[in-house]
C-alpha positions, -999 to +999 in steps of 0.1 A: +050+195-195+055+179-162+052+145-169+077+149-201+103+164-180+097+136-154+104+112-183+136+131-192+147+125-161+141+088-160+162+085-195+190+108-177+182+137-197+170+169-186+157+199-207+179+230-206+152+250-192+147+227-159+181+233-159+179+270-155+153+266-135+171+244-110+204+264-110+182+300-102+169+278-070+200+266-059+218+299-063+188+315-045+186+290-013+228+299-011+218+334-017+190+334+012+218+311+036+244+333+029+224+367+042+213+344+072+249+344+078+253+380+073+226+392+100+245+366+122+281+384+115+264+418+118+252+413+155+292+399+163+307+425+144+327+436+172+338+401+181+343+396+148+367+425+143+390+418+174+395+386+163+403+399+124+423+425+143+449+402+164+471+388+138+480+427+128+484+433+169+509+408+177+530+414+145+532+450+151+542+440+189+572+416+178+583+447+151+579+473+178+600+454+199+629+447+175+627+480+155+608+503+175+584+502+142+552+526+146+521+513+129+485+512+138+453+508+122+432+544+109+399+547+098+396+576+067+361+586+057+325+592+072+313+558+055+342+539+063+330+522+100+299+513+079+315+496+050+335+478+071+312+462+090+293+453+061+324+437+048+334+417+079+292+406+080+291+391+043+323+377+047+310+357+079+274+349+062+296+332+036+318+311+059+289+303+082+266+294+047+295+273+036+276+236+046+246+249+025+261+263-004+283+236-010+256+210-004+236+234-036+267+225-052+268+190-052+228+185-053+231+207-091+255+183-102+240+149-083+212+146-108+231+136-140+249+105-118+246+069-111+227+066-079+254+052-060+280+077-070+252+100-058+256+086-026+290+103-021+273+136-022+274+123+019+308+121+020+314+157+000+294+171+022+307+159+055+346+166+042+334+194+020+329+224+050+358+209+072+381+216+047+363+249+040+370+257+076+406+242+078+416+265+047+405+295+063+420+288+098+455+276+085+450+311+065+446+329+101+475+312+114+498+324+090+483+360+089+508+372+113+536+363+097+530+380+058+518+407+082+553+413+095+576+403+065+555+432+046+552+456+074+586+453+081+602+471+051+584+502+066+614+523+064+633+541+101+614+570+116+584+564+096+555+556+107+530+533+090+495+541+094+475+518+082+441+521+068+416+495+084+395+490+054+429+480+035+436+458+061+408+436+061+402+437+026+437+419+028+428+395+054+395+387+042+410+377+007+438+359+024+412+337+042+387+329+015+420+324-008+428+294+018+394+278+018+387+281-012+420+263-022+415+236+001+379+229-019+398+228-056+409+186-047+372+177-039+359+196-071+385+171-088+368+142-076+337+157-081+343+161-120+358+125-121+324+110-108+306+131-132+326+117-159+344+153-172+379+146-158+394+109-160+424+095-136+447+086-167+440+125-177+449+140-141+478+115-143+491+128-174+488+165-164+499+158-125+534+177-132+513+211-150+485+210-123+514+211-098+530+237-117+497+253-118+492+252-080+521+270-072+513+296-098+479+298-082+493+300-048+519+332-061+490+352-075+463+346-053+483+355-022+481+390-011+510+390+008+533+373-025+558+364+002+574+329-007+562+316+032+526+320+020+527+310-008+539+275+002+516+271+029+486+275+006+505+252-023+516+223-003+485+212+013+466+219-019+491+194-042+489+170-015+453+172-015+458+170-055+474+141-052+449+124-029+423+136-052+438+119-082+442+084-060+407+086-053+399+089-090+419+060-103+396+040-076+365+056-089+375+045-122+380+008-115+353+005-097+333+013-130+355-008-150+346-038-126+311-031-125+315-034-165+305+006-173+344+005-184+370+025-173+381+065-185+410+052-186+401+029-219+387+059-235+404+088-261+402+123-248+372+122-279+355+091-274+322+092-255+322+080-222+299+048-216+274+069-192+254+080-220+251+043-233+249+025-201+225+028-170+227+016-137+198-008-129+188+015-099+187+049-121+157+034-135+134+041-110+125+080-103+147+099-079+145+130-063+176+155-067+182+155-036+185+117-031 
């Protein structure tokens, strides 16, 4: 058994169970980094929370000041302090995780490419968590502002007590919206070098991914406000667009190196991976190579 599947893998093949097999481990070792990250968010919970806490502060300080608006955060229920602090932990573990999960990410997909496309599993995942990270602090910095366009249609004389498990719940999906969005361009290149998505196809669909974007940016806001939602859409079609340049390189490079180019190919033609190897597949590599 073990030295069939080690032959599958030298013809670029791998049996659907190794398959399964790798994708439980890889989903495990995110699983396992992930609750590292949790027991690290749990012990600065407090930190944590003042920081989550500031955006809704200093909007509420600019409202009280121009409207005399009352609103402050409430806690409702005996479980409540609990739940939240399990919230604000997981969502840490999964930021602080994000290097490893995101490296299980690339090292699933590695396997079934050339070895030196393989080698810009370095690159994704040295640009990979940075733009994690970037999402989720351009997020934070325009918390405050969706914070105060929505609070401030709080009617006169009425106070807006807000519950704290609401809150977060909004901020917490408002940061992993951002980082997340900021990973969707690298995923794009990542497809092109596995040979799913050519340039010439992301070049004929540029205007309907744009489209798309914006969409995406409308719904996955919480805060809908038109502000937001261009905050999160602009950096993510520029990043598109990047992403697309970076695939029409890919592609010529394979066109030059004679594997020819996506670009040559019907949207139902086979791609030449499956007929052509590179030289230095041949030998036996590990997946994480």
């Amino acid at each position: 058994m073990v030295s069939s599947d080690v032959e599958a893998l030298d013809e670029g093949r791998m049996p659907l169970v190794e398959h399964l097999r790798e994708l439980r481990n890889r989903l495990l070792r995110s699983a396992v980094a992930i609750l590292v990250g949790g027991v690290v968010g749990w012990v600065f919970y407090e930190q944590l929370f003042e920081l989550l806490k500031e955006p809704f502060q200093s909007s509420i300080g600019r409202l009280a000041e121009d409207r005399d608006l009352n609103a402050e955060l409430t806690l409702g229920g005996i479980a409540s302090p609990f739940t939240l602090q399990v919230k604000v932990a997981l969502v840490a573990g999964i930021v602080l995780a994000s290097p490893v999960w995101l490296y299980q990410v690339w090292a699933f997909v590695a396997p079934g490419l050339h070895r030196k496309e393989r080698r810009w599993g370095l690159i994704f995942i040295g640009v990979s968590s940075p733009f994690f990270l970037a999402g989720i602090g351009l997020g934070y910095l325009v918390l405050p502002k969706s914070i105060q366009i929505l609070i401030n249609f709080t009617p006169s004389d009425v106070s807006n007590l807000v519950q704290v498990d609401g809150y977060l719940s909004f901020v917490l999906r408002m940061l992993l919206v951002f980082g997340i969005a900021m990973e969707i361009p690298l995923f794009v290149v990542l497809l092109n070098l596995a040979g799913v998505v050519s340039a010439r196809a992301l070049g004929r669909s540029r205007s309907w991914i744009i489209l798309g974007v914006f969409l995406f940016a409308a719904i996955a806001t919480p805060s809908t406000d038109p502000i937001t939602m261009l905050f999160l859409a602009v950096p993510m079609t520029v990043l598109f667009l990047v992403s697309e340049v970076i695939a029409r390189l890919v592609d010529r490079r394979r066109a030059r190196e004679g594997e020819g180019s996506y670009d040559d190919l019907d949207d139902d033609e086979i791609s030449p991976l499956s007929s052509r190897r590179d030289p230095e597949d041949e030998r036996p590599s590990t997946l994480d190579d």
